[in-house]
C-alpha positions as CSV (number, residue, x, y, z in Angstrom):
1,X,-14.2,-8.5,20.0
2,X,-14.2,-10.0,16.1
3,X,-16.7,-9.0,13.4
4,X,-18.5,-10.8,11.3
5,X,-20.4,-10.8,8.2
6,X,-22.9,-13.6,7.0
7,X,-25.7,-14.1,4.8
8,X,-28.6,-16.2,4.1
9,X,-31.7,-16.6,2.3
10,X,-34.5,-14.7,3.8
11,X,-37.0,-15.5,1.4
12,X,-38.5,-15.4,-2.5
13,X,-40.6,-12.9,-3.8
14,X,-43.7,-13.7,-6.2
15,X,-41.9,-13.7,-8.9
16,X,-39.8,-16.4,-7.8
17,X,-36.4,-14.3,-6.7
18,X,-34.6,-15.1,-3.6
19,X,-34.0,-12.4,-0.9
20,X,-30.6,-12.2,0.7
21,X,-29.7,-11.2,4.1
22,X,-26.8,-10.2,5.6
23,X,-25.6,-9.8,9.2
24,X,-23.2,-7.6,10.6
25,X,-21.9,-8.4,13.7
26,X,-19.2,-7.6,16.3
27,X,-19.5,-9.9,19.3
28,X,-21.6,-8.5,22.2
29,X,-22.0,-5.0,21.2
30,X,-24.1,-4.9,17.7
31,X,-25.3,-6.6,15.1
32,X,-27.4,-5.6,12.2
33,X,-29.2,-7.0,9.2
34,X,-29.9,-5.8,5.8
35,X,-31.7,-7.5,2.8
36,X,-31.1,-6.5,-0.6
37,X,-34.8,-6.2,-1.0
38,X,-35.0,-1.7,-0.8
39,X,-31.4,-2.1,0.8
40,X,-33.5,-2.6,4.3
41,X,-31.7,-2.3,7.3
42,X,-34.5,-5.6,9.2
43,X,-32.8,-6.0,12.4
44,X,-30.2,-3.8,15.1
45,X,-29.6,-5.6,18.2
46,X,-27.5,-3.6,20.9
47,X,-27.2,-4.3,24.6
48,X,-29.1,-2.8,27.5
49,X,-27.3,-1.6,30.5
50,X,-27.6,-5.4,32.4
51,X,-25.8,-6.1,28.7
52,X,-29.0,-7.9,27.6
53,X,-29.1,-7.9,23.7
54,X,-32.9,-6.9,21.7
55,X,-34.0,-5.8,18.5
56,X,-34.0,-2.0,18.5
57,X,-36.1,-1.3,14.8
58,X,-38.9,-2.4,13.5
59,X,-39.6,-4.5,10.9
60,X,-40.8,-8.3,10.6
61,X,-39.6,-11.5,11.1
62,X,-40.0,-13.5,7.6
63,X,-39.5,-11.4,3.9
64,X,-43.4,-12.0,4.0
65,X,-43.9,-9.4,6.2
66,X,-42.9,-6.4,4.5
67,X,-45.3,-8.3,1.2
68,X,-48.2,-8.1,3.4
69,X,-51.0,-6.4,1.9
70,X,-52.1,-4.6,5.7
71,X,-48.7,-3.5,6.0
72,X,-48.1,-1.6,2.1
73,X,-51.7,-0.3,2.8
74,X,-49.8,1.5,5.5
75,X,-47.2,3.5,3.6
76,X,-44.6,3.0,6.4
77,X,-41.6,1.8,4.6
78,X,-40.2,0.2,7.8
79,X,-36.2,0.1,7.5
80,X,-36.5,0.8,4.0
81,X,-33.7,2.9,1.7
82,X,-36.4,5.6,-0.3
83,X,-35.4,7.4,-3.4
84,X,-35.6,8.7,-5.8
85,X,-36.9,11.8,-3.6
86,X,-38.1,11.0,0.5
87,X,-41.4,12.5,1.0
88,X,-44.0,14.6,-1.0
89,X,-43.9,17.1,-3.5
90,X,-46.3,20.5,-4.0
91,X,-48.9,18.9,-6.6
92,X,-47.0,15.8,-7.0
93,X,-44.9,17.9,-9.6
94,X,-41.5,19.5,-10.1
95,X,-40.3,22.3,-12.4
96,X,-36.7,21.6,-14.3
97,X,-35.1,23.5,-17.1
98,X,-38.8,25.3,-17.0
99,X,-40.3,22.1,-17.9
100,X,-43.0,21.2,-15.6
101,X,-42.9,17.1,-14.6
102,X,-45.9,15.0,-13.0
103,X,-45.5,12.7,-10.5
104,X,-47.3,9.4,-10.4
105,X,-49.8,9.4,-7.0
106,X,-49.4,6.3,-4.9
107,X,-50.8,7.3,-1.6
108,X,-54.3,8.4,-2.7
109,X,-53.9,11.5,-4.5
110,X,-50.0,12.1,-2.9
111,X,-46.9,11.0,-5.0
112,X,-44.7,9.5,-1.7
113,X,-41.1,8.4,-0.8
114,X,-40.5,7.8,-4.8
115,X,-43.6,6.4,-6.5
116,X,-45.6,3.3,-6.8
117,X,-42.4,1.1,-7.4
118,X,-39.5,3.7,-5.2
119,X,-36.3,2.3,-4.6
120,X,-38.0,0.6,-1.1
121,X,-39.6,-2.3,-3.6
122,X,-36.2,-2.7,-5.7
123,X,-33.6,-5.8,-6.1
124,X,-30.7,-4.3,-5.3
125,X,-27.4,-5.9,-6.3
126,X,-25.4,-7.0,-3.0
127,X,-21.7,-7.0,-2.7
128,X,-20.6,-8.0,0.8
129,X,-17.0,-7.0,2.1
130,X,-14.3,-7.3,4.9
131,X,-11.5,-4.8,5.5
132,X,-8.8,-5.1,8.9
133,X,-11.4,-3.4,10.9
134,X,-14.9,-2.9,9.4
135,X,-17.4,-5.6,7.6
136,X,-20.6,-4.5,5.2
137,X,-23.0,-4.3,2.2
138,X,-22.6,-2.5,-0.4
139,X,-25.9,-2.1,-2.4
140,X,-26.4,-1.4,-6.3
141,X,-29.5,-0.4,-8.3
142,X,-29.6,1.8,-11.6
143,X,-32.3,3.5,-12.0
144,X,-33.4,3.5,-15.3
145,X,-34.3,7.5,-16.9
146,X,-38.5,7.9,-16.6
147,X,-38.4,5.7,-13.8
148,X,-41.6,7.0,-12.2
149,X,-41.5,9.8,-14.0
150,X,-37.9,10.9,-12.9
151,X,-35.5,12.4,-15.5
152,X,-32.2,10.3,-16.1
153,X,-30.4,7.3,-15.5
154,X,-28.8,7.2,-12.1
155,X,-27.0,4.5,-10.4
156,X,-26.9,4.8,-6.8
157,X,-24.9,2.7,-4.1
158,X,-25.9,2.8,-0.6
159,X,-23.2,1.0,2.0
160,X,-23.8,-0.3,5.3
161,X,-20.8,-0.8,7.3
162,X,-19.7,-1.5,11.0
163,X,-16.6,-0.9,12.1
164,X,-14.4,-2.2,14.9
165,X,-15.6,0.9,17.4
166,X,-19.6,-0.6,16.8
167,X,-20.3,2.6,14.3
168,X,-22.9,1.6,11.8
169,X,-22.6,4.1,9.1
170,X,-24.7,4.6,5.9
171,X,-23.5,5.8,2.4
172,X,-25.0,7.3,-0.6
173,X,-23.2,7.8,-3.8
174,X,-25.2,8.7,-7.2
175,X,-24.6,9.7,-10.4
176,X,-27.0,10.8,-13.2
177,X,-26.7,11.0,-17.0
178,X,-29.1,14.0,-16.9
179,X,-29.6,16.9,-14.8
180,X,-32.2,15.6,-12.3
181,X,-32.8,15.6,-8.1
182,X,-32.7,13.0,-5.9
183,X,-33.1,13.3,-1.8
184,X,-32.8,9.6,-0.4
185,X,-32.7,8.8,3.3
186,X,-33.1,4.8,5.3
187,X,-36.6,5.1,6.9
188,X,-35.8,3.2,10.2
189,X,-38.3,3.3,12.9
190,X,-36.4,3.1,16.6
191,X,-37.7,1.9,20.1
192,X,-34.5,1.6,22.4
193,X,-36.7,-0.2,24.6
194,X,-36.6,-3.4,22.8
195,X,-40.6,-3.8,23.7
196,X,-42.4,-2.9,20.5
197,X,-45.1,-2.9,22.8
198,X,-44.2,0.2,24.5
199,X,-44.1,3.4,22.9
200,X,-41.0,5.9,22.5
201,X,-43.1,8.6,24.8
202,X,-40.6,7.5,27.6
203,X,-37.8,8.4,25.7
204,X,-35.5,11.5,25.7
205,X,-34.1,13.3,22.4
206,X,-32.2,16.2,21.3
207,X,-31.4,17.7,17.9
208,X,-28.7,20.5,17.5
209,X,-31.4,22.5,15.8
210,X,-32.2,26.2,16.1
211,X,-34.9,26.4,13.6
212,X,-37.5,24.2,12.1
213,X,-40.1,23.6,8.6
214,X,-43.8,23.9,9.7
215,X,-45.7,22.1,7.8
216,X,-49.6,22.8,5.9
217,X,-52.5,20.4,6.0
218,X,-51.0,18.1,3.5
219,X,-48.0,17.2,5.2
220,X,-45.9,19.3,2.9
221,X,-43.7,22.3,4.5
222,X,-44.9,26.1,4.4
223,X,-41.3,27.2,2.8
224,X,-41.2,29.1,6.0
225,X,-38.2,28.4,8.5
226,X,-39.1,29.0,12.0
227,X,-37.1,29.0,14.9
228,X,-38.0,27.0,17.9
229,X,-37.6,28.8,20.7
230,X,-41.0,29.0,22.5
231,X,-42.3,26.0,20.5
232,X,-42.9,22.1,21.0
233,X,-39.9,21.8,18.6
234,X,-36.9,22.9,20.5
235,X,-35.3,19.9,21.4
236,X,-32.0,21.9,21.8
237,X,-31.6,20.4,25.4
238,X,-32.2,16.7,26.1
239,X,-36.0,16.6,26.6
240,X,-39.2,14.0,27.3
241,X,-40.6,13.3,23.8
242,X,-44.3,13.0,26.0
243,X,-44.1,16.4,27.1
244,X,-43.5,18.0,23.6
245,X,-46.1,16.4,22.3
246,X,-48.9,16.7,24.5
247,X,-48.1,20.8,24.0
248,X,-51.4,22.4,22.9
249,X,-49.8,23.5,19.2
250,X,-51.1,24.0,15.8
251,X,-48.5,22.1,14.1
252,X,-48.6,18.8,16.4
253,X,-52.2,18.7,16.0
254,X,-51.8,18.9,12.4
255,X,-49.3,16.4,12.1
256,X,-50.5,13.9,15.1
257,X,-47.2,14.6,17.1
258,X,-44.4,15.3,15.3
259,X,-43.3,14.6,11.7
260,X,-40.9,17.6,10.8
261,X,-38.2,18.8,9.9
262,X,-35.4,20.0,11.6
263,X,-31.9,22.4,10.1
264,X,-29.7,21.0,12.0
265,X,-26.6,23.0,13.0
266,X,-23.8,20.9,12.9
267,X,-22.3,17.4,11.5
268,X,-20.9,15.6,14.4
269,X,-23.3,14.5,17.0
270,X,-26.4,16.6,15.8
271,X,-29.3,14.5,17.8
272,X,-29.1,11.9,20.6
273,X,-32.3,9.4,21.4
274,X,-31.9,8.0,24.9
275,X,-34.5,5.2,26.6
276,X,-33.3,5.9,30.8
277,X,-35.4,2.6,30.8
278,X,-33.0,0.0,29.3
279,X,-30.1,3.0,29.3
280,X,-29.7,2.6,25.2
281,X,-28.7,6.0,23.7
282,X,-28.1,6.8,19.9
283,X,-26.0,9.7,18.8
284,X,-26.5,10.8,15.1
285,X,-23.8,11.8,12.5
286,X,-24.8,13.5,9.5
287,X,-23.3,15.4,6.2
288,X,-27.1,16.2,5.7
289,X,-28.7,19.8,6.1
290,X,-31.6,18.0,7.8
291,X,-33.5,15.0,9.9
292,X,-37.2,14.5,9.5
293,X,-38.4,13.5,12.8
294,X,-41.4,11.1,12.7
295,X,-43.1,9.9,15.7
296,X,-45.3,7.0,14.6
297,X,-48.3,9.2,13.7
298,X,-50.4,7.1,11.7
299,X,-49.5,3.3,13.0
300,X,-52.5,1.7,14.0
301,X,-52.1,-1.6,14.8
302,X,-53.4,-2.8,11.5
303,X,-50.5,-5.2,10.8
304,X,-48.3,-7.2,13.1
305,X,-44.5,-7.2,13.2
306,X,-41.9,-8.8,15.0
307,X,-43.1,-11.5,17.8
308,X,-46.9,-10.9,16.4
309,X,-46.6,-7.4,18.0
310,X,-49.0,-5.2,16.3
311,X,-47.1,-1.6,15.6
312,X,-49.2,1.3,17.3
313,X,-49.1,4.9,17.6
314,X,-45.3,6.0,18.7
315,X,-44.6,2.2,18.4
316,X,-41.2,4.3,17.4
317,X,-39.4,7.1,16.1
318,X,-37.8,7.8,13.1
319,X,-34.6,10.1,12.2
320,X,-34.6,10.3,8.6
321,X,-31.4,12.5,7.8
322,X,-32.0,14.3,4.2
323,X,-32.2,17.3,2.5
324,X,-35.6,19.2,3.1
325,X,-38.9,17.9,2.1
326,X,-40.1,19.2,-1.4
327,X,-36.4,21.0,-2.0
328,X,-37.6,21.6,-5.6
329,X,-40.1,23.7,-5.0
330,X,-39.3,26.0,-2.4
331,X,-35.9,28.4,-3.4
332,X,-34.7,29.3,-0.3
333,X,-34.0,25.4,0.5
334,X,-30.8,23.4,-0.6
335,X,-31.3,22.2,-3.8
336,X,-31.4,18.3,-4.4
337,X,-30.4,19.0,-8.6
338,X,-28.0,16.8,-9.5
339,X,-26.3,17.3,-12.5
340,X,-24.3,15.2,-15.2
341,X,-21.0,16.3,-14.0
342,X,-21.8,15.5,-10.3
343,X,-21.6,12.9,-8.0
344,X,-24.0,13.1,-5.0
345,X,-22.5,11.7,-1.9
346,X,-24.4,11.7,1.6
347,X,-23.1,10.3,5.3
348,X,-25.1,9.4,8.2
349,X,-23.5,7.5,10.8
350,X,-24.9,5.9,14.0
351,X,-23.4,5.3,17.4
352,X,-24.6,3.2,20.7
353,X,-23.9,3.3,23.6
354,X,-25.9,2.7,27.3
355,X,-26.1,5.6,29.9
């Protein structure tokens, strides 16, 4: 089976600048697309078990899509790199060097997934490339120091590549001229079923996690970490998504369903989504301490995506691997400061198969 790697055009923005998009593909088994507008993974076809290939993200099918006022309004950030910092932070604020720094709000009164203009609504530079047994993207933005309010200049690359096994694998490198955080994650949204339709409800998952962050009524976690024996959140063994979430619990009624996160305890192979309907299955690699797990809470049909479909509730599910939500203000978490003399590296790597 050869790979590929090609490009196009997928569109211009307002201000008149084109859109690239490139595909990776290795013949029968994978292929993905990513635009160098927020360094989106768009597309991820992989084969059912009858070997019948579909679009397993969401997203839209023209660079007008992810423009559309309904869809912004939304705060999804379908496919989308985020940075400088994924989620919220307590009072939209940060303590550094004991100086206390604001965040600009952009969802109402909540500063989200980087600001007004986060890395999701960026240019990115594009540099595709071809080794003996991988093609990819390798995406390039400096962010400039004040950037919504962030301390110091840091140039990130994030790299998409595919190798010859059908691994898709995501890195992060960033530097900084000042002592700063950053937290990126890709926000993808999946449904193995290939019907955006249908919801993920069907599907089975399982995250090497002994312990989980409950979260308050703003979405932001407690700074407790609570193990999750005896809750909806113990996902240690292969389990229906439906059945967790239909648990009469505090937490998934405060979040909808779930939208968490979990410590993972290991690396290699730390959660595996699997649809028994098509037989897709996705087994997660991560250097990352953590994967928010998001369940679609909030879509509700207010803006259609691929094929027209309008995106409802558990349309998908997302596996956001990061460092925890709001790191900066809760000690006993990893910290996400990133200092002069550092370079921040972070590895997440995908694998399909069918089951």
């Amino acid at each position: 089976m050869a790979l590929k790697i090609t490009s196009k055009k997928f569109g211009v923005l307002p201000s008149g600048e084109e859109i690239d998009l490139f595909t990776l593909c290795l013949d029968r088994k994978i292929e993905i697309s990513v635009m160098n507008y927020g360094a989106t993974l768009t597309h991820l076809f992989i084969p059912d078990r009858d070997g019948n290939m579909e679009d397993v993200v969401l997203g839209f099918d023209t660079l007008e899509g992810y423009l559309q006022k309904d869809y912004l309004d939304n705060y999804c950030y379908l496919g989308s790199t985020i940075g400088r910092v994924a989620g919220r932070c307590t009072d939209n604020q940060f303590i550094l060097d004991n100086k206390t720094i604001q965040l600009p709000a952009n969802q109402g009164k909540v500063h989200l997934h980087g600001g007004k203009e986060g890395w999701d609504k960026k240019i990115w530079v594009s540099e595709p490339f071809e080794t003996e047994n991988s093609v990819g993207v390798t995406f390039y933005y400096q962010s400039q120091d004040g950037e919504e309010n962030y301390p110091g200049t840091i140039e990130i690359w994030v790299t998409y590549t595919l190798d010859e096994t059908g691994k898709l694998e995501i890195n992060y490198k960033a530097i900084s001229d000042k002592k700063t955080i950053i937290n990126p994650t890709n926000h993808s949204y999946f449904n193995l079923n290939g019907d955006f339709s249908k919801d993920i409800e069907g599907h089975m998952f399982m995250v090497d996690a002994d312990h989980f962050l409950p979260m308050n009524e703003n979405s932001l976690p407690t700074g407790e970490i609570i193990h999750v024996a005896g809750t909806p959140f113990d996902f240690r063994k292969s389990t229906l998504i439906k059945e967790k979430i239909q648990e009469d619990n505090p937490q998934i009624k405060l979040a909808g369903g779930i939208d968490h996160c979990f410590v993972i305890n290991q690396e290699e192979n730390c959660a595996v989504l699997y649809d028994p309907v098509s037989g897709r299955k996705l087994t997660l690699t991560t250097t990352e301490p953590g994967i928010q797990v998001y369940t679609s809470n909030y879509l509700n049909k207010s803006f259609k995506g691929k094929g027209g479909i309008a995106y409802g509730k558990r349309a998908a599910i997302c596996l956001e691997t990061q460092h925890f939500p709001d790191s900066c203000t809760h000690k006993n978490f990893p910290t996400i400061i990133l200092l002069p003399a550092e370079v921040f590296n972070s590895r997440t790597i995908f694998e399909f198969s069918v089951g």
